[in-house]
Structure formats: C-alpha cells, structure tokens
Rosetta silent file (secondary structure, phi, psi, omega in degrees, C-alpha in Angstrom):
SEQUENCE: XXXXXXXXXXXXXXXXXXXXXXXXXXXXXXXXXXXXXXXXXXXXXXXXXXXXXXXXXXXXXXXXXXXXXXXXXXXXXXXXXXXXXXXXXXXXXXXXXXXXXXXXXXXXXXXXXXXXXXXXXXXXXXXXXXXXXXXXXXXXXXXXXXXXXXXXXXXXXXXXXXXXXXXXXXXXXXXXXXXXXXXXXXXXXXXXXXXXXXXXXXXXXXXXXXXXXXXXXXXXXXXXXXXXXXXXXXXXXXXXXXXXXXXXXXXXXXXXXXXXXXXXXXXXXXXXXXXXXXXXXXXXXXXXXXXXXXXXXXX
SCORE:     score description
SCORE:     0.000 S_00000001
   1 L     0.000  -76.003  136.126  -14.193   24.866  -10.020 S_00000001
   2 H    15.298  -54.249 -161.429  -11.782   22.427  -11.892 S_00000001
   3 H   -87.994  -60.660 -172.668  -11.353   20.720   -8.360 S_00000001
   4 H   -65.784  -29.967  164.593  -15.101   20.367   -8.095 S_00000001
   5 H   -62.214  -60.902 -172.737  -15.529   18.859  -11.741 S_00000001
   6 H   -40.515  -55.375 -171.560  -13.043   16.193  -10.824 S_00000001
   7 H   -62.236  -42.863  165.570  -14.537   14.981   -7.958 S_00000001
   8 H   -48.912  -43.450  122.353  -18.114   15.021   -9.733 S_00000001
   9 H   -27.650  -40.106 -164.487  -16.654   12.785  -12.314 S_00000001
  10 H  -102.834   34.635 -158.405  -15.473   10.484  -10.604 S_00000001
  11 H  -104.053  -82.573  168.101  -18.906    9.621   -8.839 S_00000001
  12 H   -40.803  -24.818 -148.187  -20.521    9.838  -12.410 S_00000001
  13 L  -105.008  159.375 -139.191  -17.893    7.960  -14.570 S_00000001
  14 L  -129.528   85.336 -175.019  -18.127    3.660  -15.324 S_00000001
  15 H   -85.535  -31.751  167.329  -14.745    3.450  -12.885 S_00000001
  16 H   -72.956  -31.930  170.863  -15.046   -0.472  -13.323 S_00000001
  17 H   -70.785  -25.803  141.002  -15.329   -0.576  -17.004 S_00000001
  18 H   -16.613  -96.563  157.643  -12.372    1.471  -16.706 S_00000001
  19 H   -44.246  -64.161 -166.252  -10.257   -0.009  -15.045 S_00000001
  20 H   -51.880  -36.615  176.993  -11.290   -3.551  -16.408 S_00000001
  21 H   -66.293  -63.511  174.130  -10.339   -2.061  -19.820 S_00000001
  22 H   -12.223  -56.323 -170.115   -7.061   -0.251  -18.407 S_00000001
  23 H   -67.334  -63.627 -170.269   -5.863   -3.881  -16.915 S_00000001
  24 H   -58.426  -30.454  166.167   -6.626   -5.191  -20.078 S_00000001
  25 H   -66.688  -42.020  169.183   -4.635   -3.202  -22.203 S_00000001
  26 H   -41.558  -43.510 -155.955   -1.310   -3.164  -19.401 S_00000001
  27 L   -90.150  -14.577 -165.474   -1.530   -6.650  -19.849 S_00000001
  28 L  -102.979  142.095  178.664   -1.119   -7.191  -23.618 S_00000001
  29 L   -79.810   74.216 -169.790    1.909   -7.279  -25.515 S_00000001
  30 L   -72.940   11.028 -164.510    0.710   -4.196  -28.287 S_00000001
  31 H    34.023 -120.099 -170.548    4.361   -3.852  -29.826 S_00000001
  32 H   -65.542  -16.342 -176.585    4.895   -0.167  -30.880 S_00000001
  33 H   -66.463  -41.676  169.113    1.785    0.701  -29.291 S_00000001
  34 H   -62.885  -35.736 -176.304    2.847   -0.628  -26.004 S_00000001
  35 H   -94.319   22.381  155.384    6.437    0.666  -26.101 S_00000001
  36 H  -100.765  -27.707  177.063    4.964    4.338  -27.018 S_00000001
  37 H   -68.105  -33.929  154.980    2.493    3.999  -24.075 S_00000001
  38 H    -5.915  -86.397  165.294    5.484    3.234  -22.461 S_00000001
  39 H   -61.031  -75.742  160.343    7.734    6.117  -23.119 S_00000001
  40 H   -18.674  -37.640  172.127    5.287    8.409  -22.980 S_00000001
  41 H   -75.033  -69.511  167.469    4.281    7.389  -19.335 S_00000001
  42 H   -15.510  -57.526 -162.142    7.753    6.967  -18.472 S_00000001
  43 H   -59.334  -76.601 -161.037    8.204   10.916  -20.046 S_00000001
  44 H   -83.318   12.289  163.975    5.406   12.705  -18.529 S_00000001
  45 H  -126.346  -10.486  144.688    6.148   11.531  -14.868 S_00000001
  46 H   109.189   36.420 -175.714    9.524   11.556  -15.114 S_00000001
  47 L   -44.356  129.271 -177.203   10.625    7.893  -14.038 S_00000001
  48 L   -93.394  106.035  172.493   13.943    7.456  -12.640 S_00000001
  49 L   -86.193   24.701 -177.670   15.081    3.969  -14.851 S_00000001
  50 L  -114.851    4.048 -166.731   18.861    3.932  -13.515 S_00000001
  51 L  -119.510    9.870 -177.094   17.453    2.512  -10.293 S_00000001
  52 E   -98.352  169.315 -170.019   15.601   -0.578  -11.980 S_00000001
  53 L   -69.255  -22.946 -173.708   17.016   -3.929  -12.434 S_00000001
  54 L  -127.488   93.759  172.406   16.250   -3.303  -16.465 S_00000001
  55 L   -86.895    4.967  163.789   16.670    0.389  -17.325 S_00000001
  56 L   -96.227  131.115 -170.529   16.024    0.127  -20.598 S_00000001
  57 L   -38.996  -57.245 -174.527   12.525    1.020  -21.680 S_00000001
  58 L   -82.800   26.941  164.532   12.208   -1.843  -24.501 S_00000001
  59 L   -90.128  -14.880 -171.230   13.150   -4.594  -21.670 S_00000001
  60 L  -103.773  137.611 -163.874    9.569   -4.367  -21.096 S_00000001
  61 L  -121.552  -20.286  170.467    6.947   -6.256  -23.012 S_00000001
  62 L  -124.169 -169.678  177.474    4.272   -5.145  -21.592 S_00000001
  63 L   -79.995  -62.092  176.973    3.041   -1.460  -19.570 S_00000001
  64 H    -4.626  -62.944 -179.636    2.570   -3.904  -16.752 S_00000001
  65 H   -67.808  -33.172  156.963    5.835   -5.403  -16.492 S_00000001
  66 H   -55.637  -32.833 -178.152    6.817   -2.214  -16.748 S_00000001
  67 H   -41.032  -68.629  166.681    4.819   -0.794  -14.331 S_00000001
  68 L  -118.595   50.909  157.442    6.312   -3.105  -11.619 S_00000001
  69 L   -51.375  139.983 -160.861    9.657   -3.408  -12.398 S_00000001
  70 L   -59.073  136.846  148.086   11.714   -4.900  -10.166 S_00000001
  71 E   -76.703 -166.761  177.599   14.762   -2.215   -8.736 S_00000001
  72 L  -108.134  164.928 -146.196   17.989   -3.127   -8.446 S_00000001
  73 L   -87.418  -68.052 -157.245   19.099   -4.977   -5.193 S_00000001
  74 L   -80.256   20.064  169.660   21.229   -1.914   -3.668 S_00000001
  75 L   -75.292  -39.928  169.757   18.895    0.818   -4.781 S_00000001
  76 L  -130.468   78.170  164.665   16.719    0.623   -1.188 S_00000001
  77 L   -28.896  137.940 -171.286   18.790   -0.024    1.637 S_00000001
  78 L   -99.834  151.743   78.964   16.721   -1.670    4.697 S_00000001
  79 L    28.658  109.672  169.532   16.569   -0.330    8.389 S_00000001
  80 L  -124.056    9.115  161.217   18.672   -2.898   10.197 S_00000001
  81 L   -61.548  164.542 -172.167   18.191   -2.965   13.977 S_00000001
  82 L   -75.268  -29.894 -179.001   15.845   -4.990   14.883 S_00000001
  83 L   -53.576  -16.145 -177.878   14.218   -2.161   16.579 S_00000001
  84 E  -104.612  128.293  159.983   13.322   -0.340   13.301 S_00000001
  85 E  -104.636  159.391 -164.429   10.602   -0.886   11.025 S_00000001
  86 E   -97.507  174.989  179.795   11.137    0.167    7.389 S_00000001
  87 L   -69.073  129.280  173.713    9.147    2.296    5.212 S_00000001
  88 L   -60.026  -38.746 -159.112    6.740   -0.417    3.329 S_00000001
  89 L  -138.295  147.069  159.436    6.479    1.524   -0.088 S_00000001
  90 L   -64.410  134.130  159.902    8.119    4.492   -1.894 S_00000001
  91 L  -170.502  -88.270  172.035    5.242    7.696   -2.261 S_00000001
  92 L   173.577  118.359 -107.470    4.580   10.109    0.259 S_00000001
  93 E   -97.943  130.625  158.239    2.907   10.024    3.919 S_00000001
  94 E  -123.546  -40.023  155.136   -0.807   11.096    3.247 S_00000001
  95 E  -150.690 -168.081 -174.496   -1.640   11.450    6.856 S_00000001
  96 E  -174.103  129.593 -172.392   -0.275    9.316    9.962 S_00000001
  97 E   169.544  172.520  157.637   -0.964    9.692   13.507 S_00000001
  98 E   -19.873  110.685  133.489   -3.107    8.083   16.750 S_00000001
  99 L   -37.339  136.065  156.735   -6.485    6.053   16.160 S_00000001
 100 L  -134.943  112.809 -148.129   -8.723    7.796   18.255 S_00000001
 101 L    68.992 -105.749 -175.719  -10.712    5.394   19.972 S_00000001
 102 L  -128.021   51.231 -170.296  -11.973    3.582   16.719 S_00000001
 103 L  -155.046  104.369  166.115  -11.824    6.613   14.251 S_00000001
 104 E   -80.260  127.885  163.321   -8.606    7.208   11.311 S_00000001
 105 E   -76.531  130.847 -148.095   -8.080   10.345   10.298 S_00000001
 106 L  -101.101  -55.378 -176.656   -8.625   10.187    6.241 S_00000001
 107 L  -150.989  167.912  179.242   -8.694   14.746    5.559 S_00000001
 108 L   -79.882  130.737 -141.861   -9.737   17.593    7.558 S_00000001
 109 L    48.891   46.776 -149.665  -13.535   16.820    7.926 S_00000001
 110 L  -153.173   75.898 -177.187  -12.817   13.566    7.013 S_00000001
 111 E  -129.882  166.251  175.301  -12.421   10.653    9.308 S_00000001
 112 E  -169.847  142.858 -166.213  -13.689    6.814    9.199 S_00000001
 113 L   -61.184  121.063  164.576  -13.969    4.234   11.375 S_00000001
 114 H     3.340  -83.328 -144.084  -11.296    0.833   12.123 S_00000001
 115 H   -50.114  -26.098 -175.939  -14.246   -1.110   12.165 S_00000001
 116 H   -72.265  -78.948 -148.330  -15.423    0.181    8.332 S_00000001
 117 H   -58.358    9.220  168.964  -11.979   -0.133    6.911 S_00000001
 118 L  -124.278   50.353  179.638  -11.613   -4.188    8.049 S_00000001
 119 L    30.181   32.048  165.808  -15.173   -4.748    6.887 S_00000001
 120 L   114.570  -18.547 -163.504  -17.150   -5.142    9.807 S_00000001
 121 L   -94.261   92.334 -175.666  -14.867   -7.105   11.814 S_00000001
 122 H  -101.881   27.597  163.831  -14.647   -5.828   14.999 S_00000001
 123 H   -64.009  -61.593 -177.910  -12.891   -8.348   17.188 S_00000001
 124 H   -67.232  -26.703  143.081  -10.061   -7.276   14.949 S_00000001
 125 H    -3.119  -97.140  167.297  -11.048   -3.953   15.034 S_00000001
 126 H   -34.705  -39.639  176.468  -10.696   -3.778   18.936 S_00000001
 127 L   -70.342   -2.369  167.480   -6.866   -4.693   18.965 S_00000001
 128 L  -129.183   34.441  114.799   -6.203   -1.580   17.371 S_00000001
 129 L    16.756   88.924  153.625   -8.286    0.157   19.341 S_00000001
 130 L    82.078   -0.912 -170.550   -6.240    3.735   20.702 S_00000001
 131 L   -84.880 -151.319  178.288   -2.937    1.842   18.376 S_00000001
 132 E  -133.424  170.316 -159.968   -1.710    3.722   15.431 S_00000001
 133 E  -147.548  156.075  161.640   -2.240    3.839   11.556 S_00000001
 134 E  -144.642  132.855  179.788    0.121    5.460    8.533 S_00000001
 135 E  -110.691  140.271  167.527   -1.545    5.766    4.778 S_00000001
 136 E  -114.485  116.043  164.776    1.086    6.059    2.075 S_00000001
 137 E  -102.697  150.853  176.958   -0.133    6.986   -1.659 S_00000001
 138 L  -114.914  117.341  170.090    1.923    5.901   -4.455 S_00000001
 139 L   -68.344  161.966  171.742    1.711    8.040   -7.572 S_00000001
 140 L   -19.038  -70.273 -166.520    2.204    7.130  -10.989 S_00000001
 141 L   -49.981  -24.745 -175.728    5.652    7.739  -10.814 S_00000001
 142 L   -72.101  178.358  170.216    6.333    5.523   -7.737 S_00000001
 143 L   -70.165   81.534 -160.575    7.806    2.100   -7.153 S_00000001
 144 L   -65.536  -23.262  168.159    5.048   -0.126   -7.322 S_00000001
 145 E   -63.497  157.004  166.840    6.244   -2.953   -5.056 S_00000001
 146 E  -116.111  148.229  166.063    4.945   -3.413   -1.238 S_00000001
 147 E  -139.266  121.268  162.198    7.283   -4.405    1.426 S_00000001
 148 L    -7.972  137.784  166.604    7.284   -5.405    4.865 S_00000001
 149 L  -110.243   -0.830  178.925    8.298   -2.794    7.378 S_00000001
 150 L  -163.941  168.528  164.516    9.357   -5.716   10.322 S_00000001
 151 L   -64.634  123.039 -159.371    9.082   -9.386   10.415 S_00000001
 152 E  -144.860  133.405 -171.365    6.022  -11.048   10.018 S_00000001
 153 E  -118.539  120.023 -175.160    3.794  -14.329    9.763 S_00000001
 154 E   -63.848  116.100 -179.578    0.521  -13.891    7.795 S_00000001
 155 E   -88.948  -65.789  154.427   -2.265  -14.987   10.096 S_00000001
 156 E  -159.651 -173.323 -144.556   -5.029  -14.165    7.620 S_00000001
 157 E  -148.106  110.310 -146.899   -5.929  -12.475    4.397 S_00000001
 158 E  -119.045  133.534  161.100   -9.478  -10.375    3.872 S_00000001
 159 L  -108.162  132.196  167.783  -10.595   -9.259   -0.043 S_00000001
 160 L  -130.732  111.985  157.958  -13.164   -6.391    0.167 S_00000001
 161 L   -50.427  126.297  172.734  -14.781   -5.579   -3.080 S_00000001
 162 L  -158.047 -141.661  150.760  -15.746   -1.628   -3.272 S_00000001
 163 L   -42.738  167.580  159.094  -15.264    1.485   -5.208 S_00000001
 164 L  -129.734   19.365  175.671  -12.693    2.632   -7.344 S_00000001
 165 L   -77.723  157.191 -172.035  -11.975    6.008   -6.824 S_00000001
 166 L   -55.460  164.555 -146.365   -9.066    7.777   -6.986 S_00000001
 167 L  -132.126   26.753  155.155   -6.811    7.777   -4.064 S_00000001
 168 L   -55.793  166.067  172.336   -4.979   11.442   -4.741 S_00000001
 169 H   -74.802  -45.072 -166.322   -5.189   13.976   -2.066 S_00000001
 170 H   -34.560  -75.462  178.321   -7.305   15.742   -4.267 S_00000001
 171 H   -32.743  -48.046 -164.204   -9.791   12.810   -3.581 S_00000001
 172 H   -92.091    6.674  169.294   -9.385   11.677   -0.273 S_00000001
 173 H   -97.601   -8.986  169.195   -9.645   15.532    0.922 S_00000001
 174 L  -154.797   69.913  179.061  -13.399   15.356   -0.439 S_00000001
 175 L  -153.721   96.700  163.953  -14.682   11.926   -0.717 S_00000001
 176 L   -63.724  138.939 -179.272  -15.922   10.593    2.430 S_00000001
 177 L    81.839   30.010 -157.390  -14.964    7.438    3.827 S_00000001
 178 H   -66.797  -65.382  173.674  -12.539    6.855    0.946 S_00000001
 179 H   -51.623  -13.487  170.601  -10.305    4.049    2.154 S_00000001
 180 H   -95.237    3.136 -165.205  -13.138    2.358    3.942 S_00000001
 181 L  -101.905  -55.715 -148.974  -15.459    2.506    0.570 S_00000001
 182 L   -89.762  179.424 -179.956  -13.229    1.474   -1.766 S_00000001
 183 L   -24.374  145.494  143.122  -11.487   -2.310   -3.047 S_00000001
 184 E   155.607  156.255  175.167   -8.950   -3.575   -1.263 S_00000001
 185 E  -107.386  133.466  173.721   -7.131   -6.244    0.744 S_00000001
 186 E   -85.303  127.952 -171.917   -6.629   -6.509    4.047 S_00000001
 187 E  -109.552   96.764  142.732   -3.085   -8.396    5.329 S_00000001
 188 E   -42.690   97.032 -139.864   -2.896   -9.970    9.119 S_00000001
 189 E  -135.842  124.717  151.489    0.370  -10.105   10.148 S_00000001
 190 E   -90.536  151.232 -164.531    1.832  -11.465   13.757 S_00000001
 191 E  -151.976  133.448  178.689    5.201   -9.274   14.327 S_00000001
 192 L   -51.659  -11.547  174.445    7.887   -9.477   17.251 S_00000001
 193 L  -118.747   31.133 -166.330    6.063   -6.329   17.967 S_00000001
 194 E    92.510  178.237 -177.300    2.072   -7.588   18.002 S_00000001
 195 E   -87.445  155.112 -167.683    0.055   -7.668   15.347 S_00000001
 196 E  -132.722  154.466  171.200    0.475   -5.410   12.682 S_00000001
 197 E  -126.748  153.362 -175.588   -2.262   -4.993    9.136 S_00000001
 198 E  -123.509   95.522 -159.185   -0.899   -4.337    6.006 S_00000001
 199 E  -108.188  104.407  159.849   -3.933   -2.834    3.845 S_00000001
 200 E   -69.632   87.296  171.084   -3.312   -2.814   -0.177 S_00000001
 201 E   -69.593  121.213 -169.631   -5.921    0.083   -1.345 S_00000001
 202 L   -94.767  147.773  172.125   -7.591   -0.322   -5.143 S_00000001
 203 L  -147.480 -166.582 -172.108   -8.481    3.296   -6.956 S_00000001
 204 L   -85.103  165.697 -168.479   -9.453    3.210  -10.918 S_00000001
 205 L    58.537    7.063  148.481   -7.182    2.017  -12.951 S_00000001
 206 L   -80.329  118.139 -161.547   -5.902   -0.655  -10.853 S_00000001
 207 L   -84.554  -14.532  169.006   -5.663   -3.152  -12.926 S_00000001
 208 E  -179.644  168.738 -174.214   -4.912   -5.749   -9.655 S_00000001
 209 E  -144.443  130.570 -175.994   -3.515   -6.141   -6.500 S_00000001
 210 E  -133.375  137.856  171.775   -1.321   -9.083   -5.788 S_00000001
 211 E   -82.540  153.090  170.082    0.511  -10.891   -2.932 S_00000001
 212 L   -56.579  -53.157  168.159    3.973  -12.627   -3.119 S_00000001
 213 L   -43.805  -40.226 -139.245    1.959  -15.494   -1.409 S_00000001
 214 L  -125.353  -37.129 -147.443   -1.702  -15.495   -3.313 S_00000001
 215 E    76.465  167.942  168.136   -1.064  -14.135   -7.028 S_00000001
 216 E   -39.750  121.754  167.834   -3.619  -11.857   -8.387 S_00000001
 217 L   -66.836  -46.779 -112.984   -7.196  -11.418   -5.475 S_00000001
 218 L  -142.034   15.884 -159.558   -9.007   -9.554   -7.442 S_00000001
 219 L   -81.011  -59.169 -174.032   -8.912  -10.947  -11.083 S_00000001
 220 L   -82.569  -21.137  170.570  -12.727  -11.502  -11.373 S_00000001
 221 L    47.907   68.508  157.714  -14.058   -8.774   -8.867 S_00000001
 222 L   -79.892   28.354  156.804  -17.466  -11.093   -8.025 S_00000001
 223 L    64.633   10.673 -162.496  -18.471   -8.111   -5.648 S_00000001
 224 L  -112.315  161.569  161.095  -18.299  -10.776   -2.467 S_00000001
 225 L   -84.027  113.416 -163.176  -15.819  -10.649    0.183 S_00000001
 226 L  -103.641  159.488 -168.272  -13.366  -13.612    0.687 S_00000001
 227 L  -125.911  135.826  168.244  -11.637  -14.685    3.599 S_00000001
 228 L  -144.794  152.499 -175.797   -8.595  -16.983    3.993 S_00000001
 229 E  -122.785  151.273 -165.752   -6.690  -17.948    7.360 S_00000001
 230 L  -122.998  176.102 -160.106   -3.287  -19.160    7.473 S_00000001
 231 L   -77.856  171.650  162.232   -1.119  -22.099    9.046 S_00000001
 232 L   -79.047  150.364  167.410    1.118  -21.625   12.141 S_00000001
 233 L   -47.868  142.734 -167.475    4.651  -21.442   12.242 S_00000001
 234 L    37.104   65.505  149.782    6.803  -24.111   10.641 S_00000001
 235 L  -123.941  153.895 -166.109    3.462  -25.919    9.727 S_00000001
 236 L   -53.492  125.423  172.195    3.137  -27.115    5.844 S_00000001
 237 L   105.548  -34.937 -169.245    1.920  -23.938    4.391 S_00000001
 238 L   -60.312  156.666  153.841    2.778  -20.811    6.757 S_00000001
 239 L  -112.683  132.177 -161.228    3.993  -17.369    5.322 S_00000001
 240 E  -151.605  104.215 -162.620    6.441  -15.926    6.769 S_00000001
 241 E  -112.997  129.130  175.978    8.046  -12.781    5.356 S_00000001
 242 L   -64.303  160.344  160.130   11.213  -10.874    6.476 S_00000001
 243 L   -69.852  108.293 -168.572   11.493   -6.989    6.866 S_00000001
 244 L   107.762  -29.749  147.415   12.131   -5.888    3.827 S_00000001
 245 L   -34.167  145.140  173.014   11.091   -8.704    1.929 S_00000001
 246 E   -87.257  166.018 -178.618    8.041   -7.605   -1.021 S_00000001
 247 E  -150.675   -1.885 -177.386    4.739   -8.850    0.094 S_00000001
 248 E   169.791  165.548  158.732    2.700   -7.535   -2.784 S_00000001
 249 E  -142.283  175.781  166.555    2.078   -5.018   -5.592 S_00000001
 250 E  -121.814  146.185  173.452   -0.146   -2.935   -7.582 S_00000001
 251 E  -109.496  100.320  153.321   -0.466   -2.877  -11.393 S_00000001
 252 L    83.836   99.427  176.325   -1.182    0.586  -11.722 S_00000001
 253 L   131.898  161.168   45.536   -2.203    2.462   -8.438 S_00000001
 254 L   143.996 -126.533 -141.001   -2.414    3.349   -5.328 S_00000001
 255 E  -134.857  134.315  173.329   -2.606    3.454   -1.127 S_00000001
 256 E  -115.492  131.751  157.591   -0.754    1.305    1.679 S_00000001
 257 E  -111.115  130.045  149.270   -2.633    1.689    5.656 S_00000001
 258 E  -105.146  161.344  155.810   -0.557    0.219    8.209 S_00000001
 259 E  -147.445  140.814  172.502   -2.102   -0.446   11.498 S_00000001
 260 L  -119.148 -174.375 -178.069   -0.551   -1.056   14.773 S_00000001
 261 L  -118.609  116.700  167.842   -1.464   -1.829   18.123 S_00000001
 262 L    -2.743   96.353  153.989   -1.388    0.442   21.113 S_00000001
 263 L    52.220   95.169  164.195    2.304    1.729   22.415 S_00000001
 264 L  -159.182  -35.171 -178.859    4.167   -0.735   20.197 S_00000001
 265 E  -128.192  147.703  155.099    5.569    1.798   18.074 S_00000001
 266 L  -158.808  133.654 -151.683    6.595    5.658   17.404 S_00000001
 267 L   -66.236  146.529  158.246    6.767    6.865   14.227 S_00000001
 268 L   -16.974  144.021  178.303    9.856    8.461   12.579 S_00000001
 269 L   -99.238   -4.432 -169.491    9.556   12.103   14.072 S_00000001
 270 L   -86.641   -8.802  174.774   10.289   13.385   10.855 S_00000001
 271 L   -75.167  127.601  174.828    7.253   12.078    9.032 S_00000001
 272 L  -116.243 -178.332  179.511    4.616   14.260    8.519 S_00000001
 273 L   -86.080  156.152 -179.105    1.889   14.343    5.346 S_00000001
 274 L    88.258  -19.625 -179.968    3.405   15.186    2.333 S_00000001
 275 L   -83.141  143.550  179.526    6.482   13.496    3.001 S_00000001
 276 L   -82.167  111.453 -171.348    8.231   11.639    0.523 S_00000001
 277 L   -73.039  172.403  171.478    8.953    7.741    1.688 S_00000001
 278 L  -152.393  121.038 -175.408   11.343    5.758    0.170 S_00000001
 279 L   -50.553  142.558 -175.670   10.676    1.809    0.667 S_00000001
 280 L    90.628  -45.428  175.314   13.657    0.630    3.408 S_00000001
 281 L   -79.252  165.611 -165.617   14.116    3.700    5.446 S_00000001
 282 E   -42.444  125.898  150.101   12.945    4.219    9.004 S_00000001
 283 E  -112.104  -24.128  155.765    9.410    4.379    9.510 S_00000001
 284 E  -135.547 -172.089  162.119    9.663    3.450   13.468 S_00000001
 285 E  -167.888  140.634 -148.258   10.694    2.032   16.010 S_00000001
 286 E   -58.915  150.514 -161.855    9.074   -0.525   18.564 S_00000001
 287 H   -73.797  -41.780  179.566    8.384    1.931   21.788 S_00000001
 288 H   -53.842  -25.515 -161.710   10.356   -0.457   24.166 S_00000001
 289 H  -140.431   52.284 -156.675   13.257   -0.061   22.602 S_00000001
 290 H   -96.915  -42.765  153.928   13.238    3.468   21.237 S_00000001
 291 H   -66.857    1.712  174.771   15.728    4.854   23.504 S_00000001
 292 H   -83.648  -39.496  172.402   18.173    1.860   22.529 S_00000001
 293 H   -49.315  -56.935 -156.346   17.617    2.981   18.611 S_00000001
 294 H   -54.685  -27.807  173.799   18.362    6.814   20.031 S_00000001
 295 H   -92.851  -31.762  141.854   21.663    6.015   21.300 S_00000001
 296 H    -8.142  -48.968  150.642   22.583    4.030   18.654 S_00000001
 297 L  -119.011   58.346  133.936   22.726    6.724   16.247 S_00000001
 298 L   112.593  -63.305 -152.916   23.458    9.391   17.985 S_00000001
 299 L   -48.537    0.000    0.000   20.278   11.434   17.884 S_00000001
C-alpha cells in the first residue's frame, strides 16, 4: 500500500517546482541553516567523510559543494590494463545485461527501447543494436562524480528535456519507460574499443547535471532538445578524456546507462543488480582481449 502511494505521488506531485526550488536552496550559502542541512544529510545516510579531499563538514559552503565533493586522489584506485574498463560511478548495478535487438531491460515487465532512450535517433540507435547496456543508480549517500570507464573522444553531446521522477528501484520497478521518459544527457564517445554512450539520468531533485567540458546543460530547462557535435582529434576544440578521468556530475541525484556496441566487451562476471560499484574498479574488459586480462591475474 505504502509502495503504491509513492508511486501515485510522484505522477501527481509539481516534480519541477521541486526540484527548481531544491537547486535553489543547494546553491545558496544559508549559514547555520545550510551547515544543519548539512549534518543532518550527512547523519541520516551515513556519509563516509574520511575519503573526501575536505572531511570536515564546515569546509562546505554550500549543500552543493557538499554534495559533490571532490575525494581524495588515492581513495578510488583505477583498472590499469588497457584491457579493462573501470566502473564509471560509485552506487549499485540496477540491472545490466544484452540489448535485445533494440529493447533495454529497465524491471521485470519493464523494458524500453535504444531508439526512445537517444531520442529518436536511430542511426545511432542501430550501432548498438544486439551491443550491451549497464544502469548504475547513485543514492543519496553516493559519490556524486561521473567518470570514464576507458579512453574516450566526445563526438557529440544530446540534452533531452523530460520527467523527473525518481530513479530508485522502487520507481523504475513500476514506472514504465523510466529512463527513456525522463531528463537527461546523452554523451558520444569514440573508444579504442568503438563507440561507447555515457547517459547522465535527471530524477527530482536534481538540481543539474554537468560536464567537465560544458558546465551546467540544464540550467534553464526550455523543454527543447539541444544538440552539439564535437571537433576531431588534435583539432582546436576536441575533448578528449582519459579512463578514469571525471566527465560530469550530478547535484543531487541519480542514474548512469552505458551503452556498448556488439562483442566489444564482457562485463565483470561478478556484477549482477544490486551490486555495489565503486568508481575505478573493473567493470569489463574489451572481448578481444579478455583471455589476456584472465591470465594476467590469475583467474
């Protein structure tokens, strides 16, 4: 019953006026009011502050800053064969597994099409076609940075204005179409292993989603969908991001989709849903050269 209110809410509920306030308050320097919202967050999810670059609470001037603090540089060791791609984000695997044909699995009775979640575009679609996809959600509690899992040159950069609902399992086990409904930017990425997207999912209470690259996308949320394409290597302008490297965050939220391209990769055997990632460690490794990883350590 409980389970059935939530979900009914969030249908019902002014999830942009929400949010827009929610950003606004994150953003402002409120003195004690900020550093009680602070604690208090900090408190009831139980942040571990020994692994940030500033572990003290009142280093923070805003929830924001807090929000996405920075770790310290040896807190998430990278993947370093070449053959290994890292985990992008700390949270936990929400599901991970084959496209089939043009259809991601979202919950059980729950699937939605490539072609939805990259807005329509279904040139780009078709390359991942039969590839593979992993959704991560990051909870309150998580590590708010995004990071590369391999080396990569940003090709182009898609904003899709949408919903805002939450991105919990609760949600995305009975909200169809969730990840294909709701905000979010799409990231084009060539990789020594094909192209790879990098999807940055909005739920309420995101107050913005930003690239290393771009700044804030999303600051006015004009409901239209923007497009931007990027230079070639070593031309005035390219992005170019390392493995491992940040590539983006959220202030306050939410969901990373990779997508890959057919027999380029296979996944960590140990991930499964529910598992808890941690940004650096193994999430694959490129299929050519997966028995070269295997002897390599041992396994």
């Amino acid at each position: 019953m409980l389970d059935n209110i939530k979900i009914r809410l969030q249908y019902i509920l002014p999830k942009q006026g929400l949010t827009k306030f929610a950003g606004w308050f994150a953003d402002k320097n409120a003195g004690f009011v900020t550093q009680w919202a602070i604690k208090l967050f900090a408190k009831a999810y139980k942040v571990n502050m020994n692994e940030a670059q500033k572990s003290e609470l009142t280093a923070y001037a805003t929830f924001n800053d807090f929000f996405v603090r920075a770790l310290r540089d040896d807190a998430r060791p990278i993947v370093v064969l070449d053959n290994q791609l890292a985990q992008p984000a700390d949270g936990a695997v929400s599901q991970l597994g084959p496209i089939n044909d043009d259809l991601i699995f979202q919950a059980k009775g729950h699937n939605y099409t490539t072609e939805a979640l990259l807005a329509g575009q279904y040139q780009l679609a078709e390359k991942f076609r039969g590839g593979d996809f992993i959704t991560t959600y990051l909870s309150p509690s998580d590590y708010h940075r995004v990071h590369m899992p391999c080396d990569g040159l940003l090709t182009e950069m898609i904003y899709v204005p949408g919903d805002l609902f939450s991105v919990n399992p609760l949600t995305a086990a009975n909200v169809p179409n969730l990840f294909a409904r709701n905000e979010r930017l799409i990231c084009v990425f060539e990789t020594p292993i094909g192209s790879m997207i990098q999807i940055l999912v909005g739920a309420t209470i995101v107050g913005s989603i930003e690239t290393v690259w771009s700044g804030c996308v999303n600051t006015q949320r004009e409901g239209v969908i923007k497009r931007w394409t990027y230079p070639t290597a070593h031309s005035e302008g390219a992005v170019f991001l390392k493995k491992g490297d940040e590539m983006g965050r959220f202030k306050l939220g939410s969901t990373v989709i990779n997508l890959f391209e057919p027999n380029t990769i296979s996944f960590n055997s140990s991930l499964i849903p529910g598992y808890a990632t941690r940004m650096g460690e193994l999430l694959a490794v490129s299929v050519n050269d997966e028995k070269q990883t295997d002897e390599s350590t041992g396994s």
